[in-house]
C-alpha positions in Angstrom: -28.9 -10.7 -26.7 -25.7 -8.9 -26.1 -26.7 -6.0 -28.4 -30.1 -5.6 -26.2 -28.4 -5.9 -23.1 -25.6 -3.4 -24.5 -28.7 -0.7 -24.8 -30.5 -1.2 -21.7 -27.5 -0.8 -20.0 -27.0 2.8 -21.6 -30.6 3.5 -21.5 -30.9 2.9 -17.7 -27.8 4.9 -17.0 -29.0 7.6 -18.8 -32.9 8.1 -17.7 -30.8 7.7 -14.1 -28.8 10.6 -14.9 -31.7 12.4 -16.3 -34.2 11.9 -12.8 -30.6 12.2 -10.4 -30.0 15.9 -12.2 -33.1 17.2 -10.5 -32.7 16.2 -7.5 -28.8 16.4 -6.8 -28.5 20.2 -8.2 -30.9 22.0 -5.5 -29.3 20.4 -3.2 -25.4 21.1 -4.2 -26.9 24.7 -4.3 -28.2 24.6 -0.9 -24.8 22.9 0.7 -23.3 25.7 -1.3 -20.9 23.1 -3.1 -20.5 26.2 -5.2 -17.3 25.9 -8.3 -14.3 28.1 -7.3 -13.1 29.9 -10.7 -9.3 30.5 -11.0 -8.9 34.3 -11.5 -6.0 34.3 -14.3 -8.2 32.2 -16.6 -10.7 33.3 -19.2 -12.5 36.9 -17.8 -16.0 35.1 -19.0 -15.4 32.0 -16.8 -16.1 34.3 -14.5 -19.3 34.7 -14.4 -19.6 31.0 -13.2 -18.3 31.1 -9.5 -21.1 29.7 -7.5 -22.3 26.7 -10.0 -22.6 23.6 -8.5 -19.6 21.1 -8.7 -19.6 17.1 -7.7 -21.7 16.9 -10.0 -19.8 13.8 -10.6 -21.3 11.8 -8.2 -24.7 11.9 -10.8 -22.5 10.4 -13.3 -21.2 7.5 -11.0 -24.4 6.8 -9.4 -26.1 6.6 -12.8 -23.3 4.4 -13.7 -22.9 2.2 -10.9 -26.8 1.1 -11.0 -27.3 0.0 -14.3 -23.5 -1.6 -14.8 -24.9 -3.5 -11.3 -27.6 -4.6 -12.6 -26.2 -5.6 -16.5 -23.1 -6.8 -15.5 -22.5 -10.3 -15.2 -20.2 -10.0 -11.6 -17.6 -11.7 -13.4 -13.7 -10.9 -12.2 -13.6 -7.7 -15.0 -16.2 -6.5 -13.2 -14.4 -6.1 -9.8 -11.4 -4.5 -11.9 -14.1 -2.1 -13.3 -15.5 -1.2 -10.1 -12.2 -0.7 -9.1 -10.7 1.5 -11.4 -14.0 3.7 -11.8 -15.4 4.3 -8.1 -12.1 3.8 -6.3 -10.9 7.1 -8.9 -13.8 9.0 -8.7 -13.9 8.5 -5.1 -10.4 10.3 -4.8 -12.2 13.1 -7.0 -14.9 13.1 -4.6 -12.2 14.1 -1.9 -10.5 16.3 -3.3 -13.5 18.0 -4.4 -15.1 17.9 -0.6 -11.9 18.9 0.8 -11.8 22.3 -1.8 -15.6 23.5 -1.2 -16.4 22.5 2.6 -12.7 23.6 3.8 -12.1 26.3 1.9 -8.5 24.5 0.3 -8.4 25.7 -3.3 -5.6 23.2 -4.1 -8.2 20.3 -2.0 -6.4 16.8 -1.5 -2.5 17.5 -1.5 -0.3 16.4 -4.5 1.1 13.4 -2.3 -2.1 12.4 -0.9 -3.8 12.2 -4.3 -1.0 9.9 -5.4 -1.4 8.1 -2.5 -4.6 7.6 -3.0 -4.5 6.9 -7.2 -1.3 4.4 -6.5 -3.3 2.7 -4.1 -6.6 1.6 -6.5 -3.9 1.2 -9.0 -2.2 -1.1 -7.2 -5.4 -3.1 -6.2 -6.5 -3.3 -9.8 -2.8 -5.1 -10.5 -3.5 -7.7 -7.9 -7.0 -8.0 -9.6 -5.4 -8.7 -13.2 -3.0 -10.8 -11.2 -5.6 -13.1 -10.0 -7.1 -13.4 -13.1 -3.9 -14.1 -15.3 -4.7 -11.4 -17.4 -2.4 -11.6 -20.4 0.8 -9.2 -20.3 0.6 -8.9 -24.1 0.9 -5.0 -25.8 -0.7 -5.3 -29.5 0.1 -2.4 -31.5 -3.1 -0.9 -33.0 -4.1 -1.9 -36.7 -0.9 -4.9 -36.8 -0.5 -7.9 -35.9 2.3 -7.5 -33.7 2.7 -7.6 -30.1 5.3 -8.0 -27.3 4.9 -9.4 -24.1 6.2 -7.3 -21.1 5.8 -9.7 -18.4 6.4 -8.5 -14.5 6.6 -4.6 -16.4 3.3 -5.1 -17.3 2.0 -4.1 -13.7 4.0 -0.7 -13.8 2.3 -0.3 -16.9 -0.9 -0.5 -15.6 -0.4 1.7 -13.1 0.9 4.4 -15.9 -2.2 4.3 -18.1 -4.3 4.5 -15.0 -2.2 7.6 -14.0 -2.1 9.1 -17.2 -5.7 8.6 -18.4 -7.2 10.2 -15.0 -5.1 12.8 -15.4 -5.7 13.5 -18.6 -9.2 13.4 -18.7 -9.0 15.3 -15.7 -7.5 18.1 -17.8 -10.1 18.0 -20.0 -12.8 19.3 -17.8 -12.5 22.3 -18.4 -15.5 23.8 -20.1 -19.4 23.6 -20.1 -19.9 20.1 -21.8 -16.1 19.4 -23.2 -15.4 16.2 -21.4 -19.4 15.1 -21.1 -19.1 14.9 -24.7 -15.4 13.6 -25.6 -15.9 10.9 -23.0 -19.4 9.8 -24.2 -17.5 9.4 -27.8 -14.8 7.0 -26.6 -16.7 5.4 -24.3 -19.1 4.7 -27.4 -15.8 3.0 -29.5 -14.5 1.4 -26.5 -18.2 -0.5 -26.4 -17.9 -1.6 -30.0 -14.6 -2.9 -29.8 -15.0 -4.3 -26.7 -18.3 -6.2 -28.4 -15.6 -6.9 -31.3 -13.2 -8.6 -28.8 -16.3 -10.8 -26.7 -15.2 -8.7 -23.7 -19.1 -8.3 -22.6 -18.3 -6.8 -19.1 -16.2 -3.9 -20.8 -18.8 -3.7 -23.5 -21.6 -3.0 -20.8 -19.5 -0.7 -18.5 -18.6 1.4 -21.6 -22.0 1.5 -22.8 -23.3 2.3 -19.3 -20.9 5.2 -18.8 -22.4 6.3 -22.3 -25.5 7.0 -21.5 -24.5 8.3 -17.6 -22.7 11.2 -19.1 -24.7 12.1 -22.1 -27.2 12.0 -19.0 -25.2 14.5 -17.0 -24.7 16.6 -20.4 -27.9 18.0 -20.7 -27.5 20.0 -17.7 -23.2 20.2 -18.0 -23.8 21.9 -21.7 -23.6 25.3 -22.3 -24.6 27.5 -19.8 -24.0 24.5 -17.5 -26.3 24.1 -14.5 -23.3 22.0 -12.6 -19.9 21.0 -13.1 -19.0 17.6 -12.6 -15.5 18.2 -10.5 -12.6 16.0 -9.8 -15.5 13.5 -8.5 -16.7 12.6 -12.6 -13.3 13.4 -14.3 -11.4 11.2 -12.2 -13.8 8.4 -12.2 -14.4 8.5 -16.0 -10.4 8.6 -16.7 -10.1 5.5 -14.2 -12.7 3.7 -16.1 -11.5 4.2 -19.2 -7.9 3.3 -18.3 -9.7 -0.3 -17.0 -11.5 -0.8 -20.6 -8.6 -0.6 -22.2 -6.5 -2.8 -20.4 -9.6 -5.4 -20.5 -10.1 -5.3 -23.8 -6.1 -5.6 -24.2 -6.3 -1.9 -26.4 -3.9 -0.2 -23.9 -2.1 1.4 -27.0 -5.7 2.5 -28.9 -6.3 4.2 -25.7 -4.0 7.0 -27.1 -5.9 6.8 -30.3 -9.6 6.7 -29.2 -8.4 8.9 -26.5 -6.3 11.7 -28.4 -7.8 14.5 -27.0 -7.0 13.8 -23.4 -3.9 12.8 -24.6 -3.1 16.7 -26.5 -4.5 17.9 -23.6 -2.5 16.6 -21.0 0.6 17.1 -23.3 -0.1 20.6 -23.7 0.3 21.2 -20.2 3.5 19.1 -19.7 4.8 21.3 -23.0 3.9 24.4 -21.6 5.5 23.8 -18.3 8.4 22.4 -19.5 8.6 25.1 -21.9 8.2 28.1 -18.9 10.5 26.2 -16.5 13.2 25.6 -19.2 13.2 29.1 -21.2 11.0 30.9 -19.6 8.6 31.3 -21.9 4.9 29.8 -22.4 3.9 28.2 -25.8 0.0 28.6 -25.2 -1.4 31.2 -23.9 -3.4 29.2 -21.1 -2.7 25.2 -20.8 -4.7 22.9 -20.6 -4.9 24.0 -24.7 -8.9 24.5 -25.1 -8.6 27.6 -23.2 -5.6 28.8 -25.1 -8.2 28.1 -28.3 -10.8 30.7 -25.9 -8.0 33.6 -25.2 -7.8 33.3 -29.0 -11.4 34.8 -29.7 -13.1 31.6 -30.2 -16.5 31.1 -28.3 -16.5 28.3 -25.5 -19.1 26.5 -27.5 -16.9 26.5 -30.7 -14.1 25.0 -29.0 -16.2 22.6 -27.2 -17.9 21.4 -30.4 -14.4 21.3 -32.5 -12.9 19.8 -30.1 -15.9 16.9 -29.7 -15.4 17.1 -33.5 -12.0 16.1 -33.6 -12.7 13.1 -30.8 -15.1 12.0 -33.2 -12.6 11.7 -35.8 -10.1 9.9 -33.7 -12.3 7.0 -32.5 -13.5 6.3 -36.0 -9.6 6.2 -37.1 -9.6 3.6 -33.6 -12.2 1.6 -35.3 -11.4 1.4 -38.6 -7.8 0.5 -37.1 -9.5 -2.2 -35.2 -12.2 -3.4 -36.9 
């Protein structure tokens, strides 16, 4: 029953995303929600001012109607919800803020903490009330520590540093459509390998939402998914993990969020420090483009290599 349910969740989510494309993408063209392309990246980036962004709000639509009607409404669920909407509804924001008011830089710095500290925080009461256990295991042993009242500042660091980092990795036509939909896909079999059905179905539903969104996000993409979708994947994600009580595979099934976000805290630190940049463009798939390979090359290594790293998750786990 829970392998049936598993696939009807991603099913739904994607034929959602599939019939939501259509309609959502004329329309972001006629409000003009057109993508703003930073000038001192890649010349052939270009060439795509003007597509349509927020695209995001496909993926959480898609994603929200079939994890409502799958889900069992249980307390994980709230801390789901929580994590996923409440994110990507910081995205969306930022995003509307960038497009409709002409900001480039859209929500300020403090006022996207603000707004990230604050879902965090609610998702810490939600664990809270649920005496979720504030045990760390350490992927593929058997031993674990138990942080107690740090767990909570914890939380709010992988919630942080996932929607960050995933945020980071949206950077080219398909890139984090695909890496998601690969560790969402591990995060639904270990969540099925640890009975945690609500993760299971949330992971499996955000499966099929983006692979949904990817046939019109792959190259040449037909929209962009924005702050809106990167945001709210990253916060979901984050939530999985800490359900599932894999907070430390997160960095494992993960990884390429994880390079990506270090190679823009190594290249700034590097600049600020020596003055001189290690890549030459952070986040590092574009410093792979200025090197001469072809966007879909680096997208496709790159999905490649998050392949590889949730199979090392599973085989950790499993």
């Amino acid at each position: 029953m829970d392998t049936m349910v598993i696939l009807f969740s991603l099913g739904a989510s994607f034929l959602i995303a599939v019939l939501l494309g259509p309609l959502f993408i004329p329309l972001l063209r006629r409000m003009k929600f057109g993508q703003q392309i930073r000038t001192d990246g890649p010349q052939s980036h270009l060439k795509k001012s003007g597509t349509p962004t927020m695209g995001g709000i496909i993926i959480m639509l898609a994603l929200l109607i079939s994890f409502l009607k799958f889900s069992d409404k249980t307390p994980d669920f709230w801390v789901l919800f929580t994590a996923s909407l409440g994110f990507g509804l910081v995205g969306f924001l930022d995003d509307y803020i960038k497009i409709v008011f002409k900001r480039s830089l859209g929500l300020t710095a403090r006022q996207k903490l603000f707004g990230q500290l604050l879902f965090s925080i609610i998702v810490c009461a939600e664990l809270y009330n649920m005496n979720h256990s504030t045990m760390i295991t350490v992927p593929g042993t058997s031993w674990g520590f138990d942080l107690g009242w740090f767990y909570y500042p914890f939380v709010v660091i992988i919630l942080f540093g996932s929607s960050n980092a995933v945020n980071f990795t949206d950077g080219l036509d398909g890139l984090l459509s695909g890496t998601s939909a690969i560790a969402f896909g591990a995060f639904t079999i270990l969540a099925l390998q640890v009975s945690e059905h609500e993760s299971a179905i949330f992971s499996a539903a955000m499966v099929g939402a983006v692979l949904g969104f990817l046939i019109f996000n792959a190259h040449p993409a037909k929209v962009f998914m924005g702050d809106t979708g990167s945001l709210g994947i990253g916060g979901g994600i984050a939530a999985v993990a800490i359900l599932t009580k894999m907070e430390l595979m997160l960095v494992i099934v993960g990884g390429v969020f994880v390079l990506e976000m270090l190679s823009v805290i190594l290249q700034v630190g590097s600049f600020k420090l020596r003055g001189k940049r290690i890549f030459k463009m952070s986040p590092i798939h574009h410093h792979f483009e200025l090197s001469g390979w072809s966007e879909w090359r680096v997208v496709t290594t790159f999905w490649s290599v998050g392949l590889l790293l949730a199979v090392i998750g599973l085989l950790l786990a499993l």
